[in-house]
C-alpha positions in Angstrom: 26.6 24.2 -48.1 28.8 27.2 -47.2 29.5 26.1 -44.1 30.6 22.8 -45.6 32.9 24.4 -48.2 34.4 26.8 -45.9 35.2 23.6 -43.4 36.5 21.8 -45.9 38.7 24.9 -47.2 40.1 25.4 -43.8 41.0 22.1 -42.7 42.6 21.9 -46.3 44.8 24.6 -45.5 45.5 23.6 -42.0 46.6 19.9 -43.2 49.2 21.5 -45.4 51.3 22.6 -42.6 54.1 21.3 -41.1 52.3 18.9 -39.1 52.2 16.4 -42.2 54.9 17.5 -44.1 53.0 18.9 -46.8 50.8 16.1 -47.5 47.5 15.5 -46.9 46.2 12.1 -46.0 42.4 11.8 -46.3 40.1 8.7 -46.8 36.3 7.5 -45.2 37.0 7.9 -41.6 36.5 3.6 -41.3 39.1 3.4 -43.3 41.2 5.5 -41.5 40.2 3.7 -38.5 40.5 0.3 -39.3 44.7 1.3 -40.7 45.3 2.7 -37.5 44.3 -0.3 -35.2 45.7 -2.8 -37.7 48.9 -1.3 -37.8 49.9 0.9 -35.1 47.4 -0.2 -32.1 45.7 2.5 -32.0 42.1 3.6 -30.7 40.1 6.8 -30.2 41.2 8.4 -26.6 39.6 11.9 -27.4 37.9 14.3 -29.6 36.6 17.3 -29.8 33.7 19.6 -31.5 35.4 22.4 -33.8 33.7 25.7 -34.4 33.5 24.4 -38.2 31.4 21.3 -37.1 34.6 19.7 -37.4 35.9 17.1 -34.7 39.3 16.8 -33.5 40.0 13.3 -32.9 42.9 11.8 -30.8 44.1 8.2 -31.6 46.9 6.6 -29.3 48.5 3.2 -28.8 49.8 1.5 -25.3 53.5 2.2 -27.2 53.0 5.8 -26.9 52.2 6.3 -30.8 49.6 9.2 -31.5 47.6 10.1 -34.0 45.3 13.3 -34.9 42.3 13.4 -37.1 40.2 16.2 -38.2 36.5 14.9 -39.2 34.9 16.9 -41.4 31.0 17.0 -41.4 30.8 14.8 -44.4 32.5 11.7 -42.9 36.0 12.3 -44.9 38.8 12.0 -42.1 42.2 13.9 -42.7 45.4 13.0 -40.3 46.5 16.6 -39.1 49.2 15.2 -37.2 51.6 12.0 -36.0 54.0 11.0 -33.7 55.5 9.2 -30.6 56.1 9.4 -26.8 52.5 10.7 -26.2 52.9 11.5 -22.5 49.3 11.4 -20.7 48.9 14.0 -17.8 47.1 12.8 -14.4 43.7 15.1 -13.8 44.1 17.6 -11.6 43.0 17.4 -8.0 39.4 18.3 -7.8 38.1 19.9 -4.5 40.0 23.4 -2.5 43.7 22.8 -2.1 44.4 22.0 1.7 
């Protein structure tokens, strides 16, 4: 239950930062889902387990219009940051450079 609080606590102060301007938008992950397809296009492209048991989550659209989540461990989503021109980078080349 620690854990939890201490989560929670910490992605609360991290959503207050710049990224959002100050405000926090959280709601049921679905929820948060659902808006971003309906409205912007946008699907899951990546995530990512937090030391908190938080995930990261990465939301983009075939415009280039991006979205990150953080999940918290009770289901609650909170967007963390929001923008445009998401530029994807190729892999790098696998294998000993020739």
């Amino acid at each position: 239950m620690i854990r939890v609080l201490l989560a929670a606590g910490i992605a609360s102060a991290v959503l207050m930062g710049p990224a959002t301007g100050g405000q926090v938008v959280c709601k049921d992950r679905n929820e948060i889902i659902e808006i971003l397809a309906r409205k912007f296009g946008e699907t899951q492209r990546s995530f990512g387990l937090q030391n908190n048991k938080c995930i990261l989550e990465l939301y983009t659209s075939p415009s280039g219009t991006w979205t990150a989540l953080v999940t918290l461990p009770n289901g609650r989503s909170c967007v963390v940051g929001a923008g445009e021109a998401l530029t994807v980078l190729p892999p790098p080349p696998v294998g000993d450079p020739a």
